[in-house]
TIFIRO-827088 format. One record per residue (C-alpha): residue number from 1; residue in three letters; x, y, z. Coordinates in steps of 0.2 Angstrom, whole numbers, always signed. Each point is the difference from the previous one (the first is absolute). Example, Ala and Ser with C-alpha at 12.3 -4.5 7.8 and 13.67 -1.06 7.14 Angstrom:
<pt 1; 'ALA'; <+62; -22; +39>>
<pt 2; 'SER'; <+6; +17; -3>>
//
This chain:
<pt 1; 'UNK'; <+0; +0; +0>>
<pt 2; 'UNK'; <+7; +17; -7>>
<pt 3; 'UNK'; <+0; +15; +10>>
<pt 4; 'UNK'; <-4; +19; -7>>
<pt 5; 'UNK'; <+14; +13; -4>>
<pt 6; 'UNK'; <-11; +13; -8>>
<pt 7; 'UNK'; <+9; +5; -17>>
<pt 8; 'UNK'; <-5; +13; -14>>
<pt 9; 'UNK'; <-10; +13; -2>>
<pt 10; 'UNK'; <-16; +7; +11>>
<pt 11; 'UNK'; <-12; -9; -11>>
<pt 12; 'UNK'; <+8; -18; +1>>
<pt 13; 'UNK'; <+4; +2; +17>>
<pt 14; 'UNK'; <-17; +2; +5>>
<pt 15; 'UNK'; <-3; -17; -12>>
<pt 16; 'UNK'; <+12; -10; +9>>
<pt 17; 'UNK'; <-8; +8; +18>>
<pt 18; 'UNK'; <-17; -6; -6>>
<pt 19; 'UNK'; <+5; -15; -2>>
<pt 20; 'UNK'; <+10; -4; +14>>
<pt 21; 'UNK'; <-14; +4; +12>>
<pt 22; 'UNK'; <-10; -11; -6>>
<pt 23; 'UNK'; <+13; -14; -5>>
<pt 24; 'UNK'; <+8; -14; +10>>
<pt 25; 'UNK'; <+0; +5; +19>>
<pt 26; 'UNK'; <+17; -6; +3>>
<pt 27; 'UNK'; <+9; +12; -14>>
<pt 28; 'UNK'; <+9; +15; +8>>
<pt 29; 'UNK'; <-1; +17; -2>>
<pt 30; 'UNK'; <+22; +7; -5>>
<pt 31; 'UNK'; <+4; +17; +2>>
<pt 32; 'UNK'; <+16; +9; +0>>
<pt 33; 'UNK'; <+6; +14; +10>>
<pt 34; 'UNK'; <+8; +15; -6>>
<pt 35; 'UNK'; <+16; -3; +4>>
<pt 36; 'UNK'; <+3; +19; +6>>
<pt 37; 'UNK'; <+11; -6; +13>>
<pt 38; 'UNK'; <+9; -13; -10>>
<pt 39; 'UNK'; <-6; -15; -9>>
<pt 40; 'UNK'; <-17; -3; -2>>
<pt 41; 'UNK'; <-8; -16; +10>>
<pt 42; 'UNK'; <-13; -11; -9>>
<pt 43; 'UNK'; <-15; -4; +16>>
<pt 44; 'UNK'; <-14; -12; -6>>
<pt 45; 'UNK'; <-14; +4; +8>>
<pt 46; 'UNK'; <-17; -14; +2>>
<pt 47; 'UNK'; <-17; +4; -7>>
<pt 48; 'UNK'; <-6; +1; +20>>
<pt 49; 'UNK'; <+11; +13; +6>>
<pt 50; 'UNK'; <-2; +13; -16>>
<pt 51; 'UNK'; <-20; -6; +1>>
<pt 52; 'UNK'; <+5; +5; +20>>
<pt 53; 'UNK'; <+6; +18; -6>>
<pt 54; 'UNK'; <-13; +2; -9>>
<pt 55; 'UNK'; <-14; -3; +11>>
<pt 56; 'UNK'; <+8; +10; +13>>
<pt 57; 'UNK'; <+2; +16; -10>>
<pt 58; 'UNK'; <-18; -2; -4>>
<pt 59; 'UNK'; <-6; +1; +16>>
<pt 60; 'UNK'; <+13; +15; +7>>
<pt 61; 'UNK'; <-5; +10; -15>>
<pt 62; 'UNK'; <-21; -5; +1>>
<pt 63; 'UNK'; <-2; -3; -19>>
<pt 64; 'UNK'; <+4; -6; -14>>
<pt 65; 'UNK'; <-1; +6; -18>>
<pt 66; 'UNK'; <+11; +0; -14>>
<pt 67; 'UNK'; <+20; +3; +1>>
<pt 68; 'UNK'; <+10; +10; -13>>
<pt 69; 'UNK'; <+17; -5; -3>>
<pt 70; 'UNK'; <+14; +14; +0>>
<pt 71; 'UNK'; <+13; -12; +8>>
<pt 72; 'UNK'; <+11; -12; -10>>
<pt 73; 'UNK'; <-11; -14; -2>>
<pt 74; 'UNK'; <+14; -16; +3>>
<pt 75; 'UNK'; <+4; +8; +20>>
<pt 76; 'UNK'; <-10; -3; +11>>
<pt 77; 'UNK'; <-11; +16; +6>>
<pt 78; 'UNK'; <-3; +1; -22>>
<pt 79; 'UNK'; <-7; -20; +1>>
<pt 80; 'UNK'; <-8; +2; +17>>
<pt 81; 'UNK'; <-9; +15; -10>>
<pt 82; 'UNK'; <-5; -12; -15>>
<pt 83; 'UNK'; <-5; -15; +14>>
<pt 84; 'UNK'; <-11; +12; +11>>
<pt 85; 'UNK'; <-9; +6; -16>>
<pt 86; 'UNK'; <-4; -17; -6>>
<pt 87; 'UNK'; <-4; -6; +17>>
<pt 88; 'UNK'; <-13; +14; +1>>
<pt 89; 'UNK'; <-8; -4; -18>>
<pt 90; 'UNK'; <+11; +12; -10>>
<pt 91; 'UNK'; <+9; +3; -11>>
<pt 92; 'UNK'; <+13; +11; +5>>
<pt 93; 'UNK'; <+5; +17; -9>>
<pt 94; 'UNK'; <+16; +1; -9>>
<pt 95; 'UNK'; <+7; +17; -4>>
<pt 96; 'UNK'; <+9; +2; -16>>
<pt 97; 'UNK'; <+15; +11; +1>>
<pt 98; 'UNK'; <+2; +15; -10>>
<pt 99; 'UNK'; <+8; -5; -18>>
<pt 100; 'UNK'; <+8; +16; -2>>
<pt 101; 'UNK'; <+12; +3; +16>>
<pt 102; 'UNK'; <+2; -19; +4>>
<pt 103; 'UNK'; <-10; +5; +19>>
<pt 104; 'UNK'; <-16; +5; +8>>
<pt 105; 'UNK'; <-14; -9; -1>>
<pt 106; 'UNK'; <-18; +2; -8>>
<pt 107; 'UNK'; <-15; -11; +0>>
<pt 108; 'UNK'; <-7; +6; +17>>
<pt 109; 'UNK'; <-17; -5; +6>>
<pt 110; 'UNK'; <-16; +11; +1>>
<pt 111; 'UNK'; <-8; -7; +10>>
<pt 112; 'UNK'; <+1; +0; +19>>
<pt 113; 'UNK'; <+3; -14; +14>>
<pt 114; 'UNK'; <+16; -9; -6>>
<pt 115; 'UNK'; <+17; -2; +7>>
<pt 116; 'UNK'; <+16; +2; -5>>
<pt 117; 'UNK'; <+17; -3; +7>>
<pt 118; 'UNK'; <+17; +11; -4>>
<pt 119; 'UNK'; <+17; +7; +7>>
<pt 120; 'UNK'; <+5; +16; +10>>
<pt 121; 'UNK'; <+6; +5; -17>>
<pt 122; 'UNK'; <-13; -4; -10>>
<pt 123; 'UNK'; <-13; +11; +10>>
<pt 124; 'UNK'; <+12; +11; +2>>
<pt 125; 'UNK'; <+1; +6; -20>>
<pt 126; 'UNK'; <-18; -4; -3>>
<pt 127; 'UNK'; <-3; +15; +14>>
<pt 128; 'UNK'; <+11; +9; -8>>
<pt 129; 'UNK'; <-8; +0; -19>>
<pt 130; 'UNK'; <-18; -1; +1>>
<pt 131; 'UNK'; <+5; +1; -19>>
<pt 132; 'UNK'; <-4; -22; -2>>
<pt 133; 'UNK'; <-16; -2; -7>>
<pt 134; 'UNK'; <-7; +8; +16>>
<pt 135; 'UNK'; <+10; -12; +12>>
<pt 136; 'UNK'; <-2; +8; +16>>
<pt 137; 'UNK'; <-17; +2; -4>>
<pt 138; 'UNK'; <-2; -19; -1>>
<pt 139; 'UNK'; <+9; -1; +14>>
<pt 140; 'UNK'; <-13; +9; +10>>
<pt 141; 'UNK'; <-14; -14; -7>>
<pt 142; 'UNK'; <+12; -14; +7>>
<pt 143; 'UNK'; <-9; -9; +14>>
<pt 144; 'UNK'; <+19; -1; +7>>
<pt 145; 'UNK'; <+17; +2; -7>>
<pt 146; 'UNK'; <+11; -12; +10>>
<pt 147; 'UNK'; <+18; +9; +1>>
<pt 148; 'UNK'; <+16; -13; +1>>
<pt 149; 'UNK'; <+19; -5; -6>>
<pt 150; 'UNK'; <+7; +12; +11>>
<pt 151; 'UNK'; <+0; +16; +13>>
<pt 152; 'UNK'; <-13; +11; -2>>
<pt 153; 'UNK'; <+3; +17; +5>>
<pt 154; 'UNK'; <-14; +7; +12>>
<pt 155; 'UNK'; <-1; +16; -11>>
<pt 156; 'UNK'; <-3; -10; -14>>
<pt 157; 'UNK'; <-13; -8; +9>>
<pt 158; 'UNK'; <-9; +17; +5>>
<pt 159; 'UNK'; <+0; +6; -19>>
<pt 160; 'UNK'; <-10; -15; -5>>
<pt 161; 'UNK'; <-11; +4; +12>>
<pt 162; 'UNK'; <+0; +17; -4>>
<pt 163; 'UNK'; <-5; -6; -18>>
<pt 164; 'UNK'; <-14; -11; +6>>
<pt 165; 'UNK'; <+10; -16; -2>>
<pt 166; 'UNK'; <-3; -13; +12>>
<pt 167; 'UNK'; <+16; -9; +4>>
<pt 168; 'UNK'; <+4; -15; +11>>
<pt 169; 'UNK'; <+18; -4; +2>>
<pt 170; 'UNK'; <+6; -17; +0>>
<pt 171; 'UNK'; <+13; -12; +6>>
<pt 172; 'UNK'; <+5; -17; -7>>
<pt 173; 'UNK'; <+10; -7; -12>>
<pt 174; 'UNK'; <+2; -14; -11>>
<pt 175; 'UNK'; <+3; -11; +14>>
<pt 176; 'UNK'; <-17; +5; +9>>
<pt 177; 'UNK'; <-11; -2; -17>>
<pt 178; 'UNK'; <+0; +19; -2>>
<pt 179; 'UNK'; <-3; +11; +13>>
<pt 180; 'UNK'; <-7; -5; +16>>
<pt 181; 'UNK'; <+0; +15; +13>>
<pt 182; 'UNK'; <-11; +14; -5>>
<pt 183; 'UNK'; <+2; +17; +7>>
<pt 184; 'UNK'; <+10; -8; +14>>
<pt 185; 'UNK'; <-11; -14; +1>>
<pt 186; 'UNK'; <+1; -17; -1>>
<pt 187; 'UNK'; <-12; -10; -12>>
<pt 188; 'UNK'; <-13; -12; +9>>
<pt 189; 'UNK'; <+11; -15; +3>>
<pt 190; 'UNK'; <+15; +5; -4>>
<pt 191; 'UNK'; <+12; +1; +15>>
<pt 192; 'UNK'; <+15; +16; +4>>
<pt 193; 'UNK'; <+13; -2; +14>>
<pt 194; 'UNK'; <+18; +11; +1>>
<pt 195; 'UNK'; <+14; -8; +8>>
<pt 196; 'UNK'; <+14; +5; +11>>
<pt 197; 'UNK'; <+8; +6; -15>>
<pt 198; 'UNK'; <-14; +10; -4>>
<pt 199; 'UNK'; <+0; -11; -17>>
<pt 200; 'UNK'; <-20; -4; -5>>
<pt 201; 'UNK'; <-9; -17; -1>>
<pt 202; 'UNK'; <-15; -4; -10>>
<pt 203; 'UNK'; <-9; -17; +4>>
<pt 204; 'UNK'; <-17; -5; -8>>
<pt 205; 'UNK'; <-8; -9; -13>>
<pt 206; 'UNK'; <+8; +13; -14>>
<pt 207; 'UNK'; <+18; -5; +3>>
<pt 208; 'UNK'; <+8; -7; -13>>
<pt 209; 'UNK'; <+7; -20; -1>>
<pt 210; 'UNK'; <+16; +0; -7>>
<pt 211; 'UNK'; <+13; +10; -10>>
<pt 212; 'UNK'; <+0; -11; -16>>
<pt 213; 'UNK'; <+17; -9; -1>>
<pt 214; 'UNK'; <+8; +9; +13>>
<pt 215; 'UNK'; <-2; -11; +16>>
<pt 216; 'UNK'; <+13; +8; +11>>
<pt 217; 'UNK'; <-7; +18; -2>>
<pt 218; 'UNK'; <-18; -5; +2>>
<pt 219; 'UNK'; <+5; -10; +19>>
<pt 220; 'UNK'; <+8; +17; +4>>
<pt 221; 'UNK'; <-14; +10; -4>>
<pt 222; 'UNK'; <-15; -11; +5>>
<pt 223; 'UNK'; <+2; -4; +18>>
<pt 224; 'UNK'; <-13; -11; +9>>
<pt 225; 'UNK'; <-13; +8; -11>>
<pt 226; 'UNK'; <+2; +16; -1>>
<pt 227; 'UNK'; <+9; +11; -13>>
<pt 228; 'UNK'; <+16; +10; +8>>
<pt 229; 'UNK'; <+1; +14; -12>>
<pt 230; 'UNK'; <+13; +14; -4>>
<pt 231; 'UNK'; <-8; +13; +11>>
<pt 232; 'UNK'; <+0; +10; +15>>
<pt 233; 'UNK'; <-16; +6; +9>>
<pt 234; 'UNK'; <-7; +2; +16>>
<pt 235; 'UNK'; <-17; -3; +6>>
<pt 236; 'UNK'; <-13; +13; +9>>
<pt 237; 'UNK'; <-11; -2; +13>>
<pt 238; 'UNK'; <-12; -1; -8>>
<pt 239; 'UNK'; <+9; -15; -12>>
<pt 240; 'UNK'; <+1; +12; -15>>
<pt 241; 'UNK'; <+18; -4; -11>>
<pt 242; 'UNK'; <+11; +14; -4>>
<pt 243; 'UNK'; <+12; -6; -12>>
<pt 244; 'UNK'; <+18; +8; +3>>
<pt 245; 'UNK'; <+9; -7; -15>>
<pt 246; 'UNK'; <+11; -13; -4>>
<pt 247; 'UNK'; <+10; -8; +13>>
<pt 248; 'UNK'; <+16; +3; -11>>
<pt 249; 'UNK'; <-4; +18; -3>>
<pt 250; 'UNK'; <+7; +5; +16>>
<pt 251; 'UNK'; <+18; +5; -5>>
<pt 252; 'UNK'; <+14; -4; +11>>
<pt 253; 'UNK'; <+12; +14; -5>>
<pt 254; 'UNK'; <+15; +6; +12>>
<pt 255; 'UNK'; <-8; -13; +14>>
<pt 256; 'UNK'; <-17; +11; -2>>
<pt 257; 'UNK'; <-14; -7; -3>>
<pt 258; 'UNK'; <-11; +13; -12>>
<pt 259; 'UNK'; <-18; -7; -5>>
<pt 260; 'UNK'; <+0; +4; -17>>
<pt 261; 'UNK'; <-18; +0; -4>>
<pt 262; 'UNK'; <-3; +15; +14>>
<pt 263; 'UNK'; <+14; +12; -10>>
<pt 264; 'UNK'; <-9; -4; -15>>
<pt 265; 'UNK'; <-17; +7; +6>>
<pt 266; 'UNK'; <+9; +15; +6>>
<pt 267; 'UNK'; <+7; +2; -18>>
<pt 268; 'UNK'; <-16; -1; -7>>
<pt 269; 'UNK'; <-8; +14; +10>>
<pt 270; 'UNK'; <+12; +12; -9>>
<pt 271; 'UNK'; <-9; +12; -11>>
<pt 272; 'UNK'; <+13; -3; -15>>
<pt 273; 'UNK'; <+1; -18; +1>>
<pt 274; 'UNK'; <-13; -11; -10>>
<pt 275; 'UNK'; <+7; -19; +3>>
<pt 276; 'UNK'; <+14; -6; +13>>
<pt 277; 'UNK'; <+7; -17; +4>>
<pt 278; 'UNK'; <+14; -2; +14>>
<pt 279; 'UNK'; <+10; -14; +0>>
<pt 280; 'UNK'; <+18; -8; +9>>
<pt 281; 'UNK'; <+13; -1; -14>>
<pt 282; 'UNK'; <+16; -9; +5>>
<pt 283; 'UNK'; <+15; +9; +6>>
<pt 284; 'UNK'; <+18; -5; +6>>
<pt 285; 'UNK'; <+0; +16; +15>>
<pt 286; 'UNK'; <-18; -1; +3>>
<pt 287; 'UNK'; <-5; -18; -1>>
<pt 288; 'UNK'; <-17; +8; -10>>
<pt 289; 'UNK'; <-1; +18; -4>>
<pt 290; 'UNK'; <-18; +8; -1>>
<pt 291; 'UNK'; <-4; +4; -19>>
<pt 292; 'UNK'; <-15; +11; -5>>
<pt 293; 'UNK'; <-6; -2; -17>>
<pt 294; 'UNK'; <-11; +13; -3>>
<pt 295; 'UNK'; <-12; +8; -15>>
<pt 296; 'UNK'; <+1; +18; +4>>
<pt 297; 'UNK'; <+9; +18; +2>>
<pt 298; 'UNK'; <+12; -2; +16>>
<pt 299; 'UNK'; <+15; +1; +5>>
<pt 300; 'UNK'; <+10; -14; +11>>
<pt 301; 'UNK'; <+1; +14; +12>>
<pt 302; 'UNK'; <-19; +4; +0>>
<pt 303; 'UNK'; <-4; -17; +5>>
<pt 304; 'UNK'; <+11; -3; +12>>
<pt 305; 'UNK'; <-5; +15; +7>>
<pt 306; 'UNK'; <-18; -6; -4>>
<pt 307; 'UNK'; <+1; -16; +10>>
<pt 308; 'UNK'; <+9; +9; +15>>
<pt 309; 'UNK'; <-13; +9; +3>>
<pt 310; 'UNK'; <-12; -16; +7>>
<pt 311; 'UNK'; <+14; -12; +3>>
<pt 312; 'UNK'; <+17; -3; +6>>
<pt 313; 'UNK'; <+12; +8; -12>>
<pt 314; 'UNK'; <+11; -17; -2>>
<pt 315; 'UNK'; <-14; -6; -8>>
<pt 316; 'UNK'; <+0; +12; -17>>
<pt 317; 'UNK'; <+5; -7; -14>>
<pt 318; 'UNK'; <+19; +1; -4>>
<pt 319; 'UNK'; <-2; +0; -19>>
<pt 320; 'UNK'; <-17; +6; -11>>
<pt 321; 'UNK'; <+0; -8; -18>>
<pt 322; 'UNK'; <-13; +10; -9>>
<pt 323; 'UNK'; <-12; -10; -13>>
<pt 324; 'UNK'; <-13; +8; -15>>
<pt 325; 'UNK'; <-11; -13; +10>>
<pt 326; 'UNK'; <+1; -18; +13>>
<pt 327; 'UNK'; <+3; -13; -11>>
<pt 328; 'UNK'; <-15; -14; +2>>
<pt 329; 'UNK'; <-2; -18; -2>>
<pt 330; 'UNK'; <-18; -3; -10>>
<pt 331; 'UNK'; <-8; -4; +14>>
<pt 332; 'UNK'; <+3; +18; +8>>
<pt 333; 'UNK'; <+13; -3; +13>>
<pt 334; 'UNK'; <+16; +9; -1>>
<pt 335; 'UNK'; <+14; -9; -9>>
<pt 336; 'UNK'; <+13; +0; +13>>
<pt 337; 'UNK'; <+12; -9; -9>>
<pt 338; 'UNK'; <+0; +12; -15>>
<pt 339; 'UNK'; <+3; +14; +16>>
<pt 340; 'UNK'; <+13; -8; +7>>
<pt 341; 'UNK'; <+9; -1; -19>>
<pt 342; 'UNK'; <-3; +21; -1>>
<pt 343; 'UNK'; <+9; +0; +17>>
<pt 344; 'UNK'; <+15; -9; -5>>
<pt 345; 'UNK'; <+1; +8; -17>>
<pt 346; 'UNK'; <-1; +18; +10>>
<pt 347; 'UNK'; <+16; -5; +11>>
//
């Protein structure tokens, strides 16, 4: 019995989805990672813990309805898309991308009551240009547009719902069947627990079996049932998850530990900077020296002076490489490896 790696375009994807739903209940469900940290993991999936996924996001959200795709169909956020669409009786939406500049996308539904899943930065340029067939105005027909792939700035946040977009933020990963935390949340069933090391566990029928032909890896990762991920949180009081960012991006530079992902904020809360990622480069004084890559008009002065101003001076970056924009993988996640190229070509 064969399991399902989603290949091709949106429209045979959703072929080979159709079927696989309703096809032998052994069969599982491949999907890569991105691979933005290195390179990418295969993690099969059974038909009960997508179906799991599902039916939990259902219920959090209170309705179904059709799904439009505007994610890359073969990860997992763009299949679970096409899955929850056929699972409610639909057909899901698939935006066509504009022919004459190669990006943007057209085809948006009039009608009202559906749901739609995309990326900071994604929102963030559809905001920006209501110029897409009126996208921000469909937006603002969309039952709920789940927001996911990465951290999502709380101004950003505050424009869409400035605009009239309803936005639910999201945490999972390919691991988890798609996100599984909403808002902070956990999904009905699905299980969140931090350990002494502040690294995040997700247990629950959504977890994923194995990392195909990669035994070693998946006993490292799936530990008595749960999923150990690659992230730090902390719970609240009230059993809400903030998300604090990957457990590698703390940079051990000098014997200091700087949490990247806070200096990054900060960076972005500068009037003349549009994107930022912080990252630890390798260094023979430093150990890890803290690099800003940044789309914007600043100086390495400015933002150092920038970061100073809310946190520990040690923690500015030591070196700004400035980018026309943050390069991204296709599923919206910054490409850090193509980063960490720019850094080493800048020295």
């Amino acid at each position: 019995m064969s399991d399902l790696t989603p290949r091709g375009e949106p429209a045979a994807v959703v072929e080979q989805l159709r079927a696989w739903l309703t096809g032998p209940t052994g069969s599982r469900l491949v999907v890569e990672t991105s691979g933005s940290t290195g390179r990418p993991k295969r993690v099969a999936l059974t038909r009960d813990a997508v179906l799991a996924s599902v039916a939990a996001s259902a219920r959090r959200l209170g309705a179904t309805g059709p799904w439009v795709l505007a994610l890359p169909q073969t990860y997992v956020a763009g299949v679970q898309v096409i899955v929850r669409s056929l699972v409610a009786g639909h057909e899901p939406v698939v935006l066509a991308r504009d022919p004459s500049t190669g990006s943007g996308q057209r085809g948006w539904p009039t009608g009202e009551g559906w749901f739609v899943s995309l990326v900071p930065t994604q929102l963030a340029r559809l905001l920006d240009d209501d110029d897409q067939d009126g996208a921000v105005a469909a937006l603002r027909r969309a039952h709920t547009v789940l927001l996911g792939g990465g951290p999502i700035d709380p101004m950003l946040r505050e424009r869409a719902a400035a605009a009239g977009v309803h936005v639910v933020a999201t945490y999972g990963a390919a691991e988890t069947a798609g996100g599984c935390v909403y808002d902070g949340l956990p999904l009905d069933g699905v299980a969140v627990a931090v350990g002494e090391s502040g690294r995040i566990r997700i247990g629950g029928p959504t977890v994923f079996e194995e990392y195909v032909d990669d035994p070693s890896l998946t006993a490292e990762t799936l530990v008595d049932g749960w999923y150990l991920t690659s992230d730090a949180g902390r719970l609240d009081e009230d059993g809400r998850l903030a998300v604090l960012g990957r457990v590698d991006d703390v940079v051990v530079t000098g014997g200091l530990n700087v949490p990247a992902p806070a200096v990054a904020a900060r960076l972005r809360a500068h009037p003349a900077v549009a994107q930022v990622e912080v990252l630890g480069v390798p260094d023979e004084e430093w150990g890890n020296r803290v690099v800003a890559f940044v789309a914007g008009a600043i100086t390495l002065d400015d933002a150092r002076d920038w970061v100073a101003e809310v946190h520990p001076r040690p923690w500015a970056p030591r070196e700004l490489v400035l980018v026309t924009e943050i390069p991204m993988l296709p599923n919206g996640k910054p490409d850090r490896q193509a980063l960490l190229a720019l850094a080493g070509a800048a020295t």
